[in-house]
Backbone bond lengths (Angstrom), bond angles and torsions (degrees), N, CA, C in turn:
res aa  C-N    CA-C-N  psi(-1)  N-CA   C-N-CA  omega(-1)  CA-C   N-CA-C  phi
1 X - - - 1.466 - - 1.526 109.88 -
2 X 1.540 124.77 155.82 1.057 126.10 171.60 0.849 111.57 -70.01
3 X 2.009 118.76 144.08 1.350 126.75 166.49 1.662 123.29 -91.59
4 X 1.630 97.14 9.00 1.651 103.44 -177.23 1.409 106.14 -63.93
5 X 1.146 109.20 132.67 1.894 115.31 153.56 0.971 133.06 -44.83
6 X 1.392 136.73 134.27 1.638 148.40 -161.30 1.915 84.14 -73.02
7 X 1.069 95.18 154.66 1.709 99.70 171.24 1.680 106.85 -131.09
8 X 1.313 111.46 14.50 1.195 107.55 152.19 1.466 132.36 -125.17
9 X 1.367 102.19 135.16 1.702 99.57 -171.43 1.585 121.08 -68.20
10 X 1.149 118.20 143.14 1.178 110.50 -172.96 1.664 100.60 -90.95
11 X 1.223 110.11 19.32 2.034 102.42 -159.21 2.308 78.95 -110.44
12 X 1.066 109.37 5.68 1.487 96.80 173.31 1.460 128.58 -109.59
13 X 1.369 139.62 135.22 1.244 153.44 -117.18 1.999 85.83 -133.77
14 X 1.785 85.88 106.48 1.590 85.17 139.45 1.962 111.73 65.43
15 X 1.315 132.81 146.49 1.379 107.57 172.89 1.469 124.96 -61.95
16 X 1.014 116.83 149.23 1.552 138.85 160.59 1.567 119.85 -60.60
17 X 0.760 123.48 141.31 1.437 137.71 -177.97 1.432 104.45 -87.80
18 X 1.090 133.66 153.58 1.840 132.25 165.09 1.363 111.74 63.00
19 X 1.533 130.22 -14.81 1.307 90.53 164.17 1.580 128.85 -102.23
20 X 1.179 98.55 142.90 1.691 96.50 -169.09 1.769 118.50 86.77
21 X 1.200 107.68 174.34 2.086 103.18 169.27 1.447 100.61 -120.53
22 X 1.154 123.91 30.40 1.477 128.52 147.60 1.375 110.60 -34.65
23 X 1.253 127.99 121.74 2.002 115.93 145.32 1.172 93.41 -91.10
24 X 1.826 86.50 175.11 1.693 103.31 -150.66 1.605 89.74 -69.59
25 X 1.298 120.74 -30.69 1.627 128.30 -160.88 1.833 101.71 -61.16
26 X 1.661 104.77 -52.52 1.344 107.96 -172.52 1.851 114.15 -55.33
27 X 1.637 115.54 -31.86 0.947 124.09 175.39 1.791 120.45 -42.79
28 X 1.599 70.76 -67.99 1.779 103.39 177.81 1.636 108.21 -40.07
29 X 1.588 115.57 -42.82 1.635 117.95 -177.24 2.034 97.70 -83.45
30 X 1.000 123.83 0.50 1.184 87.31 179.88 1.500 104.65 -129.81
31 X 1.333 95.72 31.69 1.873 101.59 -169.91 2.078 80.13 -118.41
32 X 1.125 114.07 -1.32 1.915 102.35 -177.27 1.735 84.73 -142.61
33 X 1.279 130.60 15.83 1.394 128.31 155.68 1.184 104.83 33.50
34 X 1.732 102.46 84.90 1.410 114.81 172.52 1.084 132.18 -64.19
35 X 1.757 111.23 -29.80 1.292 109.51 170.97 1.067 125.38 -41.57
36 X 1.277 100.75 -64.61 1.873 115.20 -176.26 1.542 117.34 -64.99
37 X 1.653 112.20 -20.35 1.157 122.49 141.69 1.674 133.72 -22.53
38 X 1.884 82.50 -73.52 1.679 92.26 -165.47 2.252 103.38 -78.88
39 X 1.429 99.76 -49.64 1.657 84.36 154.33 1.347 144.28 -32.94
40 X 1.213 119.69 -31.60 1.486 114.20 -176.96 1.612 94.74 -100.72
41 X 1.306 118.81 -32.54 1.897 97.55 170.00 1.073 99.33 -42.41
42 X 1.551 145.20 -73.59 1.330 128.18 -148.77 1.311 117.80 -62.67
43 X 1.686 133.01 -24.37 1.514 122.52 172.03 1.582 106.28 -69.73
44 X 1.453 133.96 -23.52 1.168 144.59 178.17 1.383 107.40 -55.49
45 X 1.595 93.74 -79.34 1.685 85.61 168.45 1.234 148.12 -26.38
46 X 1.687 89.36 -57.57 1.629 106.67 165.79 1.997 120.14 -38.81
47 X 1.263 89.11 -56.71 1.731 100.62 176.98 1.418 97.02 -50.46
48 X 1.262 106.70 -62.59 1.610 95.49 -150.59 1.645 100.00 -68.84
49 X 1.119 125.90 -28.67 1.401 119.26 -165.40 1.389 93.69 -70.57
50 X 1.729 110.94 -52.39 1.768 96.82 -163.63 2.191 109.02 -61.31
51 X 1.418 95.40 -26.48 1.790 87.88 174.68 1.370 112.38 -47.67
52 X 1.302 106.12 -48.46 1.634 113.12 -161.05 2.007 105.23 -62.52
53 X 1.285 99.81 -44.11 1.277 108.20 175.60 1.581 122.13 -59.12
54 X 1.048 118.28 -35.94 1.350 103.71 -170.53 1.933 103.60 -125.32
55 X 1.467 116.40 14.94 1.302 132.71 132.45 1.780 120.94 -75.99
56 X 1.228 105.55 -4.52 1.350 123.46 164.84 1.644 102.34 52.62
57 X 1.557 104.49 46.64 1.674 112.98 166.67 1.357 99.70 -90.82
58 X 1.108 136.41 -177.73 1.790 161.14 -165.43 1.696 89.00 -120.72
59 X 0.756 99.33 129.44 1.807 104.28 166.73 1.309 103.80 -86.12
60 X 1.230 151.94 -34.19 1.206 142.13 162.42 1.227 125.00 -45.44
61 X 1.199 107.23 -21.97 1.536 117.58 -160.83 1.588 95.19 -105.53
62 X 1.610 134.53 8.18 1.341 140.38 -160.48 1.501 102.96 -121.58
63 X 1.505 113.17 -24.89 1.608 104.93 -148.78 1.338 117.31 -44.19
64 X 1.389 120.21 -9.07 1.538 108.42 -176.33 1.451 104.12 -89.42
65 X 1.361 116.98 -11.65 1.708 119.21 168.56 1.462 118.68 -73.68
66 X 1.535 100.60 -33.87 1.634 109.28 177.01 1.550 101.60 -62.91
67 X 1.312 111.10 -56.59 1.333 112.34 177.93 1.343 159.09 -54.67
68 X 1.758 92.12 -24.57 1.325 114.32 170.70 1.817 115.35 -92.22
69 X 1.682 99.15 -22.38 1.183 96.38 176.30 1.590 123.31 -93.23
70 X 1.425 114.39 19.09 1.392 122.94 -164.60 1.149 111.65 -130.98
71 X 2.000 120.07 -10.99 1.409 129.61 -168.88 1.657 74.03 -108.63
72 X 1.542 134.75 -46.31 1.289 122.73 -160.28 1.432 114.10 -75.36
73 X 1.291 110.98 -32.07 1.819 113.81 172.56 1.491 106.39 -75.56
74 X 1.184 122.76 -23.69 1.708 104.96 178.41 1.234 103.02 -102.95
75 X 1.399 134.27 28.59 1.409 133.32 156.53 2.007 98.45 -102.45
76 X 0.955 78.03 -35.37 1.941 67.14 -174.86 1.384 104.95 -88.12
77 X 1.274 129.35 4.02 1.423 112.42 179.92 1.578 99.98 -98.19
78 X 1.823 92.35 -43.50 2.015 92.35 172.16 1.295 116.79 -58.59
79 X 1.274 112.58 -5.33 1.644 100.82 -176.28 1.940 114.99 -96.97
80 X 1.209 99.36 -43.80 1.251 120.84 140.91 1.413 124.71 -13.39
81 X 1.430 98.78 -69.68 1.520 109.49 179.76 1.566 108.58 -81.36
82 X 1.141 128.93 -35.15 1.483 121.14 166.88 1.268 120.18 -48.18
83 X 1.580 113.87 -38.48 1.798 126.60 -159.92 1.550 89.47 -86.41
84 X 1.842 143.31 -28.68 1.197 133.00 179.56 1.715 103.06 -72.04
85 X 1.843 108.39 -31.89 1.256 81.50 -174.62 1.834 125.02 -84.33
86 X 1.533 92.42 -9.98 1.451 86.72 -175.42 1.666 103.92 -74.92
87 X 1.253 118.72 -28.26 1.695 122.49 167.25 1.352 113.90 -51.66
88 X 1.054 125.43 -65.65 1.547 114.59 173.58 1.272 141.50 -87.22
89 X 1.450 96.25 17.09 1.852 116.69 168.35 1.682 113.74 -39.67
90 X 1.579 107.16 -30.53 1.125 99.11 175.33 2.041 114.78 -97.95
91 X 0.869 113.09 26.57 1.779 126.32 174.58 1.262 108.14 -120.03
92 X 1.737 128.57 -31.78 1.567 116.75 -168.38 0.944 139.74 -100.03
93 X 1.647 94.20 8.11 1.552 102.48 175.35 2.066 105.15 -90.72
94 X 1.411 109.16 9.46 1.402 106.51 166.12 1.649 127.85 -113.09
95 X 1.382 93.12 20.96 1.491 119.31 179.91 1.583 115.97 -128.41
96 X 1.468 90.73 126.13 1.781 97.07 -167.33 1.668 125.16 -69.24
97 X 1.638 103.99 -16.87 1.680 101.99 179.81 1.932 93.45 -98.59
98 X 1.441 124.14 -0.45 1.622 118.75 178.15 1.702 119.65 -118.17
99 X 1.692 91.27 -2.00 2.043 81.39 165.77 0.933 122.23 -88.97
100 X 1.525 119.44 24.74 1.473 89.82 169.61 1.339 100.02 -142.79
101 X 1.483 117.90 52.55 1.155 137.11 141.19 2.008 122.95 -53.14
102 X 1.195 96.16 148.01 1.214 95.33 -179.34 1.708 125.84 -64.34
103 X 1.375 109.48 -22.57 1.269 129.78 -167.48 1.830 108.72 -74.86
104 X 1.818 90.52 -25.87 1.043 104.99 -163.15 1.834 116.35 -91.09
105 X 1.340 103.30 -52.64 1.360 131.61 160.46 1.792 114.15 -48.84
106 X 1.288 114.08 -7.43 1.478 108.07 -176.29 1.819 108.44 81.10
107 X 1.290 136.96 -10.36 1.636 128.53 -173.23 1.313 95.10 -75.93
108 X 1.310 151.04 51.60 0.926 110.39 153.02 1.973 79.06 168.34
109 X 1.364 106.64 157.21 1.335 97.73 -149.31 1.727 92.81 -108.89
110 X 1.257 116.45 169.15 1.439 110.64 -176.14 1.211 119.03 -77.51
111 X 1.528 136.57 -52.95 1.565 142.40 145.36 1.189 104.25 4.98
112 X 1.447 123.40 -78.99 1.743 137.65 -138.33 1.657 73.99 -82.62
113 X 1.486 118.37 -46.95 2.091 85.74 -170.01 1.279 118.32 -80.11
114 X 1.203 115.82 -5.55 1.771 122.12 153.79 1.714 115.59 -33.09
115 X 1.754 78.92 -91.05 1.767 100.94 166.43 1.242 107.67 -47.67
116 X 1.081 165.48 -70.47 1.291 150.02 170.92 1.306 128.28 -26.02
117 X 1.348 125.03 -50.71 1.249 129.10 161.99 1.377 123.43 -56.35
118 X 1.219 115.92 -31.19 1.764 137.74 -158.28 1.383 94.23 -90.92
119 X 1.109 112.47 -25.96 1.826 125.84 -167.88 1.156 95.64 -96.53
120 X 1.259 142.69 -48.26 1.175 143.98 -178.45 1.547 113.38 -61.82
121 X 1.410 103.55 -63.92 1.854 98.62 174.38 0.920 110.01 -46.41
122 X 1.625 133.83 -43.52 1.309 133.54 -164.14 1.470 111.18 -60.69
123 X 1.304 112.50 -74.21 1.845 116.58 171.54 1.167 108.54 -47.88
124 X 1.878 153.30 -47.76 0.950 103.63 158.83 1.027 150.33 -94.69
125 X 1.381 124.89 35.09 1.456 143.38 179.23 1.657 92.57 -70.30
126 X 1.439 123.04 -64.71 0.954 135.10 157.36 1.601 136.93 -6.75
127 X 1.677 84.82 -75.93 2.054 88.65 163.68 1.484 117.99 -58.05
128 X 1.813 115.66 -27.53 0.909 128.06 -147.93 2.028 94.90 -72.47
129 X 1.134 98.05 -54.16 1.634 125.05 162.08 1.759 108.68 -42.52
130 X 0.325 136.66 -136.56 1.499 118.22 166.34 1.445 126.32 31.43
131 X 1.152 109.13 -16.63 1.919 116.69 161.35 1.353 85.37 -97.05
132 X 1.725 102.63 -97.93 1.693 112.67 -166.63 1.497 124.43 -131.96
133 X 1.444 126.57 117.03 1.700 107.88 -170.83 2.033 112.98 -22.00
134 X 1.021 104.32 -45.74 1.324 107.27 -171.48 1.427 118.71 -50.72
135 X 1.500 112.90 -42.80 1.425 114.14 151.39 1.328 132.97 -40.26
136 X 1.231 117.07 -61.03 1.274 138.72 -173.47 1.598 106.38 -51.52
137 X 1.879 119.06 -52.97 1.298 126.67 175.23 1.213 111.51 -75.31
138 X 1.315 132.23 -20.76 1.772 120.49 162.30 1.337 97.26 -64.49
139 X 1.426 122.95 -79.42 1.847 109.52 -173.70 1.125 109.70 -35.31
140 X 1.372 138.83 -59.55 1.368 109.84 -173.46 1.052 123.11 -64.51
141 X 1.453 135.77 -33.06 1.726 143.40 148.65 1.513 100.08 -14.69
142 X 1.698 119.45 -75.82 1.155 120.25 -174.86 1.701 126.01 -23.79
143 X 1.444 89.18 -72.14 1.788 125.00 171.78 1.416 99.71 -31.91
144 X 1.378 120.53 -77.85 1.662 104.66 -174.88 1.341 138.45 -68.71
145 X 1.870 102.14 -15.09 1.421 92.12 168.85 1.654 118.47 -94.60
146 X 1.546 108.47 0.10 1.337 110.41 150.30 1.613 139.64 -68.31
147 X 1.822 108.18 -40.89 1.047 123.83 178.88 1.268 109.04 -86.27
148 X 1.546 138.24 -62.69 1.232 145.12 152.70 1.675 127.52 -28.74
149 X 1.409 93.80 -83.34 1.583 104.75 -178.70 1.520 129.91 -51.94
150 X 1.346 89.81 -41.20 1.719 107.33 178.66 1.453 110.56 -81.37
151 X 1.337 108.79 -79.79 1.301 134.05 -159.02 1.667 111.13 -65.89
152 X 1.274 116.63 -45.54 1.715 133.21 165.00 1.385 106.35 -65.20
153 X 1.146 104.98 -62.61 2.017 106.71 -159.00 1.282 110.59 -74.26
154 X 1.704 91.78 -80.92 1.551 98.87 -162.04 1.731 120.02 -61.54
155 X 1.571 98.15 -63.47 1.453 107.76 -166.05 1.096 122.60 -17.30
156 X 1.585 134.63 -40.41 0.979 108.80 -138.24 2.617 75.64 -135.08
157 X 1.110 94.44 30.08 1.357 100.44 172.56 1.208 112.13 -134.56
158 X 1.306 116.95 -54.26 1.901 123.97 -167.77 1.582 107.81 -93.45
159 X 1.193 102.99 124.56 1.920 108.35 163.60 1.585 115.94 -38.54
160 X 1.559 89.49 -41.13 1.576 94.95 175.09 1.675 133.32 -76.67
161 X 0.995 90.34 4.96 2.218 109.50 166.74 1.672 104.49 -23.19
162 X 1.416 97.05 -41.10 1.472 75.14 -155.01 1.795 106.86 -90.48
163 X 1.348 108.77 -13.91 1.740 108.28 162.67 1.295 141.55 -54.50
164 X 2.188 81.58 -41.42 1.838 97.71 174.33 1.621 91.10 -58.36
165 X 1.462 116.77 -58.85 1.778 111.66 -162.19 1.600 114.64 -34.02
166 X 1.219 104.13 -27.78 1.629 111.28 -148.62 1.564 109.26 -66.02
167 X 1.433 98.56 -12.02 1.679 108.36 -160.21 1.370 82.04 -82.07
168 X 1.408 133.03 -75.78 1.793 112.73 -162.22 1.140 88.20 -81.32
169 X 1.201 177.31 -59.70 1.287 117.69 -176.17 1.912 151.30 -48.52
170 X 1.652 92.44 14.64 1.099 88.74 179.75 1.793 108.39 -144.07
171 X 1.382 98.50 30.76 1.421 130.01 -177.80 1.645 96.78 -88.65
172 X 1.388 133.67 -32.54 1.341 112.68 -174.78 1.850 128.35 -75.35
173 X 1.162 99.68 12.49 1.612 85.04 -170.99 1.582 85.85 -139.80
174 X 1.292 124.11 30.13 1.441 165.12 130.85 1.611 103.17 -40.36
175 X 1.720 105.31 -82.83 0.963 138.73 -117.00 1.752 82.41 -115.26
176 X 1.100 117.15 -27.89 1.644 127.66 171.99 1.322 112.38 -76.64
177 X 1.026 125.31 -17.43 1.448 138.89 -165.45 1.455 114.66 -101.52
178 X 1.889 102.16 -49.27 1.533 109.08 179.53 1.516 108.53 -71.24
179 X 1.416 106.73 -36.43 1.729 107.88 166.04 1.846 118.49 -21.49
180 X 1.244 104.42 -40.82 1.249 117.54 176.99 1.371 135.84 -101.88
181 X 1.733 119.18 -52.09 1.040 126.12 154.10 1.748 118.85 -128.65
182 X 1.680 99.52 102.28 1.475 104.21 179.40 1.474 124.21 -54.83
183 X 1.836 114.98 15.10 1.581 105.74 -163.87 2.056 86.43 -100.59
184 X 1.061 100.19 -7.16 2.084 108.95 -175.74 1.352 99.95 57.94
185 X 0.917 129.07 72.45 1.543 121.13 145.37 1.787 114.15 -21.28
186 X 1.345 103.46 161.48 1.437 127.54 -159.48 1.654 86.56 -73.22
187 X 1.364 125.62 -57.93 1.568 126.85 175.82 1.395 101.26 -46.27
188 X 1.584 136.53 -52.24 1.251 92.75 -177.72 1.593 117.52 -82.76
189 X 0.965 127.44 2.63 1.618 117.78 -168.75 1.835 81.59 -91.67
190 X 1.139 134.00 -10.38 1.712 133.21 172.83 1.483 89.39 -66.76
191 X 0.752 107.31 -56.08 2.439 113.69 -157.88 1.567 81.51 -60.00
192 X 1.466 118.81 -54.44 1.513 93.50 -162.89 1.353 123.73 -66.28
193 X 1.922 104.75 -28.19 1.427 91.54 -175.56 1.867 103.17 -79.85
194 X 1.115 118.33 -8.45 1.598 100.67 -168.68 1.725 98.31 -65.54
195 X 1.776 103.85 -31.10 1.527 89.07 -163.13 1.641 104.83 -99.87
196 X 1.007 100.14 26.56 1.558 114.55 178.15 2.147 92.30 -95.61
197 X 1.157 97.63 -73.24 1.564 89.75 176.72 1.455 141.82 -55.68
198 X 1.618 98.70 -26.58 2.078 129.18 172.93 1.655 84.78 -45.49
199 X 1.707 128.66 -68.71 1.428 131.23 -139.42 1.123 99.71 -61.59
200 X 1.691 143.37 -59.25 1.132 140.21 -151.55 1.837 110.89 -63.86
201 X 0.811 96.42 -42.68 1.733 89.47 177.74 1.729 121.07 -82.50
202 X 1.452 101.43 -30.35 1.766 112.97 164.77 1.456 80.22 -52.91
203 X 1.471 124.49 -94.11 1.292 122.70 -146.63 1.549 135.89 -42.83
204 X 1.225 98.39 -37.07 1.827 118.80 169.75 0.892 97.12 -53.47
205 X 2.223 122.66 -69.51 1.607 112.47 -162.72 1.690 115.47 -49.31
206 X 1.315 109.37 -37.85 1.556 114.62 177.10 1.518 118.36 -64.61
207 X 1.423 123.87 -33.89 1.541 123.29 159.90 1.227 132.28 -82.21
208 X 1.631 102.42 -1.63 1.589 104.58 155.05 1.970 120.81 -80.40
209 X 0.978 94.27 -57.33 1.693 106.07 152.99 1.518 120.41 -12.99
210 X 1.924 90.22 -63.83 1.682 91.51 -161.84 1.833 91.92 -119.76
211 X 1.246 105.04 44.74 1.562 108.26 171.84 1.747 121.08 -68.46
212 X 1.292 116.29 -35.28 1.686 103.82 163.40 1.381 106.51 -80.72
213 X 0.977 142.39 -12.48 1.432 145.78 163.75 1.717 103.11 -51.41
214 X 1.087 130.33 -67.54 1.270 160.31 -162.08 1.664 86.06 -73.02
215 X 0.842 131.04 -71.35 1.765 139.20 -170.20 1.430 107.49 -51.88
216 X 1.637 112.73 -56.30 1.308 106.71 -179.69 1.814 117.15 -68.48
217 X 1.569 112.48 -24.92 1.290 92.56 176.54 2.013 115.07 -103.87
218 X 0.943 95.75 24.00 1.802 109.04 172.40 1.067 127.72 79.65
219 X 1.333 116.81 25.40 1.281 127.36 -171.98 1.499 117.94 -119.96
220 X 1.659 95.18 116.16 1.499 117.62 -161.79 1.428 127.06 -55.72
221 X 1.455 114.41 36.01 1.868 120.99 -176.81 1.243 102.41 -45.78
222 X 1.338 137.24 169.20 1.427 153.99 -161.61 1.382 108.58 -71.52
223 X 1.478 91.50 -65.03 1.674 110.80 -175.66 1.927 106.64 -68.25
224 X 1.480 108.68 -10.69 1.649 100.40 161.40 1.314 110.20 -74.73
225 X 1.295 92.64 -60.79 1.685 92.33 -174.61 1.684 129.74 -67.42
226 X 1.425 111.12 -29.44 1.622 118.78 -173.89 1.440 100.02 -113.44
227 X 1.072 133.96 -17.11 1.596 131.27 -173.56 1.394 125.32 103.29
228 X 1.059 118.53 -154.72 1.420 124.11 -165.40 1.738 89.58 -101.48
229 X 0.922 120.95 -70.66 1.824 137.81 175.54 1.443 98.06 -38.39
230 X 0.998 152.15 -105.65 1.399 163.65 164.59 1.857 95.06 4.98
231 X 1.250 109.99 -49.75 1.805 123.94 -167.32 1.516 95.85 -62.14
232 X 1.479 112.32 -62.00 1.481 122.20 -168.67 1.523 108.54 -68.88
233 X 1.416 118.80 -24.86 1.521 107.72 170.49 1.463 124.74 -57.47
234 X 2.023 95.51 -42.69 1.158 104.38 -175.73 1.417 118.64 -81.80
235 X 1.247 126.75 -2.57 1.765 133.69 166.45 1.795 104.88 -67.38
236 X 1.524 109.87 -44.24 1.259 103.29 -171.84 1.450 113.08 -82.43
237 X 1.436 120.65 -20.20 1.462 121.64 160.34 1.682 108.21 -49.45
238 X 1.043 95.90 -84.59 1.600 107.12 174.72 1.774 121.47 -28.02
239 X 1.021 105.15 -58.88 1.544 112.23 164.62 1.235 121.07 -52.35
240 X 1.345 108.81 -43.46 2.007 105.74 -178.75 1.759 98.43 -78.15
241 X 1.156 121.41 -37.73 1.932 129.60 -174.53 1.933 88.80 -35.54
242 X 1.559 114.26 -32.05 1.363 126.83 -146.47 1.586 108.55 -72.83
243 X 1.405 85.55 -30.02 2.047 102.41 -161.61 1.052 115.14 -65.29
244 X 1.765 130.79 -28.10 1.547 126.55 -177.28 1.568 87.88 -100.98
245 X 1.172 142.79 -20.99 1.495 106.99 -170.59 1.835 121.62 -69.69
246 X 1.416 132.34 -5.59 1.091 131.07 178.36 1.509 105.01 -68.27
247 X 1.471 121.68 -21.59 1.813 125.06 160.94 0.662 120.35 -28.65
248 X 1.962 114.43 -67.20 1.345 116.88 -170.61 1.487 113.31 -68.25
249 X 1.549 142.15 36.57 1.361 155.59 -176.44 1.261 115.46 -155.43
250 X 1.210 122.84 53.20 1.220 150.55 -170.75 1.486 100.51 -101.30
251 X 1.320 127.18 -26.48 1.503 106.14 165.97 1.150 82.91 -78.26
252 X 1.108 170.08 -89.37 1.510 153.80 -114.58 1.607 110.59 -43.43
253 X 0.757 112.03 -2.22 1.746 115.69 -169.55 1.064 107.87 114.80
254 X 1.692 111.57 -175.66 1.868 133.39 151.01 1.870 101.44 -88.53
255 X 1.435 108.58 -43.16 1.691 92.60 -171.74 1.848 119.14 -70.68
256 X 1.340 105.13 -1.41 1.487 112.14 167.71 1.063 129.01 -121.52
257 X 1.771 117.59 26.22 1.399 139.46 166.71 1.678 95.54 -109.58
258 X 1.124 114.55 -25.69 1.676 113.10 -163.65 1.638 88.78 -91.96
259 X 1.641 119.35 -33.41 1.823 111.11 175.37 1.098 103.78 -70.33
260 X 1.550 136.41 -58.83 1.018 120.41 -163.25 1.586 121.15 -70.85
261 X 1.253 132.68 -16.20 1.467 145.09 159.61 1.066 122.33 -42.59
262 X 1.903 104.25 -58.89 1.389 118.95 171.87 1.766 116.10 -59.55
263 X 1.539 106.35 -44.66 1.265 107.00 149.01 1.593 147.01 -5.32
264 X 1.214 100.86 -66.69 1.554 155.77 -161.00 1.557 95.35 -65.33
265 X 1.544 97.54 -91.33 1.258 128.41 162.70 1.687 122.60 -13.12
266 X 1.252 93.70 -78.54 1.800 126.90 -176.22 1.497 102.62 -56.52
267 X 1.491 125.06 -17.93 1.116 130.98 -172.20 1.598 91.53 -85.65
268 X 1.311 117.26 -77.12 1.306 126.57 151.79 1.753 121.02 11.99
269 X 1.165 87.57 -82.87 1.720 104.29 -164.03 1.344 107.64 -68.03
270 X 1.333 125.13 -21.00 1.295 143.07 -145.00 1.712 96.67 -103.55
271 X 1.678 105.45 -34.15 1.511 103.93 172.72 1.344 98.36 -80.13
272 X 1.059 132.92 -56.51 1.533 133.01 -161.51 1.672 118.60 -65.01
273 X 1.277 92.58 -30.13 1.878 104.53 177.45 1.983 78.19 -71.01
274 X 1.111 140.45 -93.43 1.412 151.14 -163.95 1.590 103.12 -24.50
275 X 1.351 135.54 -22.66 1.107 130.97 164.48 1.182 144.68 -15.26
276 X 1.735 88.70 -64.08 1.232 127.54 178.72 1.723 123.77 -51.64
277 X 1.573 92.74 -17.76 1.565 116.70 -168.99 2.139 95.21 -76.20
278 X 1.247 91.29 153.93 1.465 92.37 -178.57 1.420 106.95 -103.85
279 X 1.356 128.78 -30.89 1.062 140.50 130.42 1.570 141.30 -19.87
280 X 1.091 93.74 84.03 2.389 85.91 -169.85 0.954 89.57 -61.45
281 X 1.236 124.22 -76.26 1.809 141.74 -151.09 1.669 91.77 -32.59
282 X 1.911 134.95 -54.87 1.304 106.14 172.52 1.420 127.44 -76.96
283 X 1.148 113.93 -25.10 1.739 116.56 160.27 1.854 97.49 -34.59
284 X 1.167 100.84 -80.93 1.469 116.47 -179.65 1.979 112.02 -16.75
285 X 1.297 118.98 -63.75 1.098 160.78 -162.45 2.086 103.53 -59.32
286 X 1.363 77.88 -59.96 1.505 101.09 177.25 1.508 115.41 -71.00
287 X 1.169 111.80 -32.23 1.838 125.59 -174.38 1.513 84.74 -78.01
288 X 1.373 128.80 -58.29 1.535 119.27 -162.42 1.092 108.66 -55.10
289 X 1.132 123.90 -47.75 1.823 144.56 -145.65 1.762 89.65 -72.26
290 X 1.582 113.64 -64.19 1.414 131.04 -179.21 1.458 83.07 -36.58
291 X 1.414 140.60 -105.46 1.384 164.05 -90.21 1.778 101.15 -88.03
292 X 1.535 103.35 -30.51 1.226 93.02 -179.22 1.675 125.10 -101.28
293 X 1.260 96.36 -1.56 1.787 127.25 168.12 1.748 103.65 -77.92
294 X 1.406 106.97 -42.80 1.414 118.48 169.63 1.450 128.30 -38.17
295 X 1.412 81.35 -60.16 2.069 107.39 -162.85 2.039 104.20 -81.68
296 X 2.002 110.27 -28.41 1.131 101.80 171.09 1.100 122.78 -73.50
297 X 1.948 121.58 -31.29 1.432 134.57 -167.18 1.649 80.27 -67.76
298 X 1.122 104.30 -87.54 2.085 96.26 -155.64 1.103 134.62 -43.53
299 X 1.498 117.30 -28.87 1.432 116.24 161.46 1.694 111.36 -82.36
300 X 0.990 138.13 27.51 1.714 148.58 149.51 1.405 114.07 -79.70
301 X 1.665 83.92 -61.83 1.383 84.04 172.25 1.401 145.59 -82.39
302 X 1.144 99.50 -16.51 1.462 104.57 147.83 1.343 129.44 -29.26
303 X 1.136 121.30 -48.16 1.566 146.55 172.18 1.189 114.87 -67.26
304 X 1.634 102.56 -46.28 2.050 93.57 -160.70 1.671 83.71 -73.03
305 X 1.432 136.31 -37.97 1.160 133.86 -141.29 2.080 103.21 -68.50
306 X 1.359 108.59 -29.24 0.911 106.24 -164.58 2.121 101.37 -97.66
307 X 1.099 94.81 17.37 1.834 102.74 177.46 1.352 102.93 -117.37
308 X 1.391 150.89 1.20 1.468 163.53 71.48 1.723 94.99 43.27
């Protein structure tokens, strides 16, 4: 574990006024990391919509399932993400896309983003309950191997951080699915593994990027520890692992076995054409950019395919 010092006091009340041009609102989104927020609604959706579909419910006739399962997963993921940031308050002020977090900057005190987070899992554990227990115990599944597994254990010990992570991140369309039918069909345990395999190469290209970032605050990313070469082997492992899972979605059609292939592929060619670059960091750059254009196109389409 790191021996760096927390840089926020715990003896301060509530946000601060003047430091930074934060509003209190912008704070608020990056202390429950909306991004990663508003991304995983859409694999959620996905679950729950494709359950409803081929349980042959009416989605109209669900909205309070859509609803409960979409206010309850983005309470446990924001909470989630609050409880990583009050954990590594003492690592992000030596990282250039996390100092200027609130946790970090002093606006806002560490306690209240505790309770906030803790409050958050809690209520939506809740909504989550309200579809089907089964829901409710995947989100919390999620929660600890995010808060625990990841964020406590590994991260900041095992090269492999970013695999343990991979599991809640790929718990939401899990958790969209059980909303509807707690027995999980084989399609959804497919969504989890596709987005079980998507993370490892997103994540590398992004810790190649921010690899002295990662170095200076001690945390063992791939490309710290094995390099840049070793990183890119393991993107193209990961990426090809990718190519047979659009199979198991074979009711999905032929025109969304032939996207996601091309998908697949294009991911592929797209590292290897980038080779040529002398430059990793844009190789790097380009793999991220691809991956997250990737992960929105197929889970869309997932959807439009089944309104056909």
């Amino acid at each position: 574990m790191s021996n760096s010092k927390a840089v926020v006091d715990d003896s301060q009340s509530g946000l601060k006024p003047g430091i930074g041009d934060s509003s209190v609102l912008k704070d608020f989104l990056a202390l429950i990391k909306i991004g990663i927020v508003n991304s995983n609604l859409i694999t959620t959706f996905t679950g729950v919509w494709l359950a409803l579909h081929f349980t042959g419910n009416r989605f109209l006739d669900n909205l309070h399932i859509v609803f409960f399962v979409l206010i309850g997963s983005s309470l446990i993921i924001a909470g989630s993400c609050s409880l990583n940031n009050y954990i590594d308050r003492d690592i992000d002020h030596l990282m250039e896309r996390t100092k200027a977090r609130p946790t970090v900057t002093g606006k806002v005190q560490p306690g209240k983003v505790a309770t906030l987070g803790l409050a958050f899992i809690g209520i939506g554990t809740v909504f989550l309950a309200f579809t089907t227990a089964t829901a409710a115990v995947i989100g919390l599944i999620g929660v600890f191997s995010y808060v625990v597994l990841y964020t406590m254990w590994s991260k900041r010990q095992y090269v492999s951080n970013t695999i343990v992570g991979s599991v809640s991140g790929a718990v939401p369309p899990l958790i969209g699915w059980a909303a509807v039918d707690g027995n999980l069909d084989i399609l959804a345990w497919s969504l989890f593994l596709i987005m079980f395999v998507w993370q490892p190469p997103h994540f590398y290209a992004l810790a190649m990027r921010r690899v002295e970032e990662y170095r200076a605050a001690g945390i063992p990313m791939l490309p710290v520890i094995k390099g840049f070469k070793a990183t890119k082997r393991s993107i193209f492992l990961w990426v090809s692992a990718l190519l047979p899972l659009p199979f198991l979605l074979t009711s999905l059609g032929l025109p969304f076995l032939v996207l996601a292939s091309a998908l697949n592929i294009g991911w592929l060619v797209i590292g290897i054409y980038g080779l040529k670059f002398k430059d990793d960091i844009k190789w790097a750059k380009m793999m991220f950019i691809y991956s997250l254009q990737y992960l929105t196109i197929l889970f869309v389409a997932m959807v439009i395919v089944t309104l056909v």
